[in-house]
N, C-alpha and C positions, 0 to 999 in steps of 0.2 A: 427332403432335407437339403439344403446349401452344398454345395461344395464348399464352399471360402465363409470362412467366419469371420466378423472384424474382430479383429485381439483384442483381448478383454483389458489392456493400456491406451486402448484408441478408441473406448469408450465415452463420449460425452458426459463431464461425469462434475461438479463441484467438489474442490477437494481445497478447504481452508490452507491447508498445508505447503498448499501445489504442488511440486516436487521430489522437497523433502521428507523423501519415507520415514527418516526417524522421529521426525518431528510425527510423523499422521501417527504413530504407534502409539508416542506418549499425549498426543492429544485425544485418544480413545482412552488411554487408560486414566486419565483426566477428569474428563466426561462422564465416565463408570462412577470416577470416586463423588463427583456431583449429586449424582442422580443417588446416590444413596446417600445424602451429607454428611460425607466426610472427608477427612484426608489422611492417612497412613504416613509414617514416615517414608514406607519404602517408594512410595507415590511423590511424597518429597523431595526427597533425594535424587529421583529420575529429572527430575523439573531441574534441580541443581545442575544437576550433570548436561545435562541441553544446552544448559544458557553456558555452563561452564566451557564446554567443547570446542567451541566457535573460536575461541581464544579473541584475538583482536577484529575479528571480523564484526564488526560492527553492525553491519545492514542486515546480516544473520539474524544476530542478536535480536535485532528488533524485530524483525519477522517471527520470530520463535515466540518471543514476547506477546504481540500481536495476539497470533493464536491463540495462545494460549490462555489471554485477560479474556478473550470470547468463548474460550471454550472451559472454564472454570468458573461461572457463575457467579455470585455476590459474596459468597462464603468461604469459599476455598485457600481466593487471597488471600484475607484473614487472619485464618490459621495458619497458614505457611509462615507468613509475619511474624505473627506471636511467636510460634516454632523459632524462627531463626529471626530473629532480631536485627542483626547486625549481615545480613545474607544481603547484598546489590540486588539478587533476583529478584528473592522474596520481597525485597521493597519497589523493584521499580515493576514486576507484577500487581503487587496493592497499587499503585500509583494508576498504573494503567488502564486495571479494572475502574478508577475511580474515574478514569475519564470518559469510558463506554457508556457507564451509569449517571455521568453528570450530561450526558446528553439525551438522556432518554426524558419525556414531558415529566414534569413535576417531580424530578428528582431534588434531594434535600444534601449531596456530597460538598462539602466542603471542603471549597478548593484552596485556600489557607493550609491544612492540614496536605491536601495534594501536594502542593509545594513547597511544602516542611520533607515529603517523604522523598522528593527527589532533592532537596538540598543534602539530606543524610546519605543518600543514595550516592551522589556525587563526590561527597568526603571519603566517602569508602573505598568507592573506585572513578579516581580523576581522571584516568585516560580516557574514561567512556564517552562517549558522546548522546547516550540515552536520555539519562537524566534531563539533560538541557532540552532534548529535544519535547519531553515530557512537560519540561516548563513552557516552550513554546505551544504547544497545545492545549494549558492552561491558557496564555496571554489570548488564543486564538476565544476561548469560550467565555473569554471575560470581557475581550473587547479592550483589551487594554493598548495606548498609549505607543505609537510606533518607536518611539526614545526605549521602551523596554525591549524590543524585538531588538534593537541594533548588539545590545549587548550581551541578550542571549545568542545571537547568529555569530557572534566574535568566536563565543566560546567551542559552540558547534564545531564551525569549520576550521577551529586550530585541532579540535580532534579528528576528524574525520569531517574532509572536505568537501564529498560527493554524496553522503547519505542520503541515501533517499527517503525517507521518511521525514527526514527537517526539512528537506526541499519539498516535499510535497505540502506538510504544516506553514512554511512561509508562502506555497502560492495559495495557500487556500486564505490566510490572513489577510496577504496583500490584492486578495480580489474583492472587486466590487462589489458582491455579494454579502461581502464580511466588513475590513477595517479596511480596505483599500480602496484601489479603481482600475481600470486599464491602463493607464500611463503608470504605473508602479508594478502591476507584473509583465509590462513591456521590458521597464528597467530590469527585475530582475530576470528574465531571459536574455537579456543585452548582455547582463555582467555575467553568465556562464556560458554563453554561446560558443566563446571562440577557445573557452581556456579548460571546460570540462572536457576528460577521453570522451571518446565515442561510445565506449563497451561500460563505462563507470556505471554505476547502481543507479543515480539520479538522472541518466538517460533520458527515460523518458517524462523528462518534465516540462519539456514544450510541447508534446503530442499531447500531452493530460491537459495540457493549459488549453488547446484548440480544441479538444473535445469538450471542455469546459466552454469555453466562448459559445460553438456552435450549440450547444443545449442553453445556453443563456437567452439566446437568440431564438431559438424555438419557442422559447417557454415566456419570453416575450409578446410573441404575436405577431398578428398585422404584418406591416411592413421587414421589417425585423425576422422574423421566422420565411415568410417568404424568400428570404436574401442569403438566409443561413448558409446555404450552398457556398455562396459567395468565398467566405472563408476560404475553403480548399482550392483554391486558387489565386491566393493570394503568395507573393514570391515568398513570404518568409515561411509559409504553410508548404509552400507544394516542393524547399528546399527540406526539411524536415523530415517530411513522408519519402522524397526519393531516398534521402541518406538511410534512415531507416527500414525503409523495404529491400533495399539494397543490402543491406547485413544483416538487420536483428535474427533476420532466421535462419542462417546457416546455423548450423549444428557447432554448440560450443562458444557462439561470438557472446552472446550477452550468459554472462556466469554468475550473476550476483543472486540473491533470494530468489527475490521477484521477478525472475526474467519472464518466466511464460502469465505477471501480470500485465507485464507493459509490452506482450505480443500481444496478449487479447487487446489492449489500446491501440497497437498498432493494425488490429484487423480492424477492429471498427471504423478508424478513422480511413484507412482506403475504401472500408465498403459506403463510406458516406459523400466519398470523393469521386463516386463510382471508378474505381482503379481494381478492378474484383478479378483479375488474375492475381496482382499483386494479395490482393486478401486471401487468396486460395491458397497462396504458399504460406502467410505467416499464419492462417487458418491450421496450417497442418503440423506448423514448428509448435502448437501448445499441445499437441498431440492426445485432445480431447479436453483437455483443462481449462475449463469455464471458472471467468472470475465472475461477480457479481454486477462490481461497474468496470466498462459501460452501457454493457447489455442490460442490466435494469433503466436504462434510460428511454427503452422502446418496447417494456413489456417485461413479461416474466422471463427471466436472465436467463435461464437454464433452456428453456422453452427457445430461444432468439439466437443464442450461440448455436443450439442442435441444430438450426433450420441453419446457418451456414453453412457448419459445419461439416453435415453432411451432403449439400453441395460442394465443398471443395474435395471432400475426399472418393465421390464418386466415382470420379475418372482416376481416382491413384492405384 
């Protein structure tokens, strides 16, 4: 038998949640009410209370949201709906859900009615910045019209300037892959470069944006995948990754939801830079918590994260 056991928190382990214990509790008790279809009030009510708690915290919010449109199935939302009518949650959870399932092949969701639920959603509660972000994630699967994006992005960032989750829905719009190109999410890294904090929620949306490029590049070929490297040494790349390695992982620096998502981003992209002491430390700041991407970009995610993993934590 061992002497030393690794603590059962420094387990390699997927956890939708990340962090947030209270979120994992009521995302199991969720889950439970699925797998038997249903939903209880008292099941409701907790859902209330989650989204309710966070008060203005925004980025919360939408995490919690998140989760929870994944972890409540096709029906759940539904009900909650119906249940509470006039409830922000209960609507921008339907909404949410509707856009999991409008991305799945052959789905028949109607995103007309999507955008009906965050228009109501919005009326209800104006400070929020969800809704809008919800409608940018429609424009995103519709393909629609960059004149639409200008004035949902108005609306965003008079509520909440740094979201991360709108910031991640405008660079996934404005890439190449989608309704844009590379000189449009150049620009939008240009216009937050200098004037986002460092520790803000929307952080890491140039290291997403470079792990994106480098898999674009891969997936490419030929010359192009060959060159991919290339990226990580480029000034505006290898200013990024020092800033970033340089603080994300101190204990406390990044505090928003998502913070042990955008350290698993920030290990990948040192381990692709080959910079793997630096990956050994922000390897250890998520303290076993495997996100999905961008470890599924090189294989089964869970499987990809372990093998760093526990190479960085060997010698700790």
């Amino acid at each position: 038998m061992p002497v030393f056991r690794r603590r059962k928190d420094n387990v390699p382990r997927m956890a939708p949640e990340l962090d947030d214990v209270t979120l994992g509790r009521t995302r199991k008790r969720v889950e439970t009410a699925w797998s038997r279809g249903s939903l209880d009030t008292a099941v409701m009510a907790t859902m209330g209370q989650l989204l309710d708690e966070v008060g203005e915290d925004w980025d919360r919010r939408a995490h919690r949201l998140a989760v929870l449109a994944a972890s409540a199935g096709r029906g759940l939302p539904g009900i909650w709906r119906r249940h509470s009518p006039r409830d922000p949650g209960a609507l921008l959870l339907h909404a949410w859900s509707d856009l999991l399932r409008a991305r799945e092949p052959g789905s028949a969701v109607d995103l007309a009615e999507t955008r009906e639920t965050c228009r109501i959603a919005a009326d209800l509660a104006p400070a929020d910045p969800t809704p809008w972000t919800l409608q940018l994630a429609v424009l995103r699967l519709e393909r629609r019209p960059s004149q639409e994006l200008s004035a949902i992005w108005r609306e965003i960032k008079a509520r909440d300037p740094w979201n991360r989750e709108a910031h991640l829905q405008a660079l996934g719009y404005l890439s190449p892959d989608e309704c844009g190109s590379s000189a449009l999410v150049l620009d939008l890294l240009d216009g937050v470069r200098n004037s986002m904090p460092p520790d803000a929620p929307a952080a890491g949306l140039e290291l997403t944006a470079l792990v994106r490029a480098h898999q674009r590049a891969v997936a490419t070929g030929g010359l192009s995948a060959l060159g991919a490297g290339e990226i990580w040494r480029r000034p505006d790349a290898a200013r990024a990754l020092d800033q970033a390695a340089r603080y994300w992982p101190a204990p406390g620096y990044l505090h928003h939801a998502q913070a042990m998502a955008d350290l698993n981003v920030l290990a990948y992209a040192l381990i692709k830079s080959a910079r793997m002491a630096e990956a050994a430390i922000a390897l250890r700041a998520t303290k076993g918590i495997a996100t999905p991407w961008p470890w599924s970009l090189d294989g089964e995610p869970l499987e990809r994260f372990t093998h760093h993993f526990e190479r960085a934590t060997a010698d700790s």
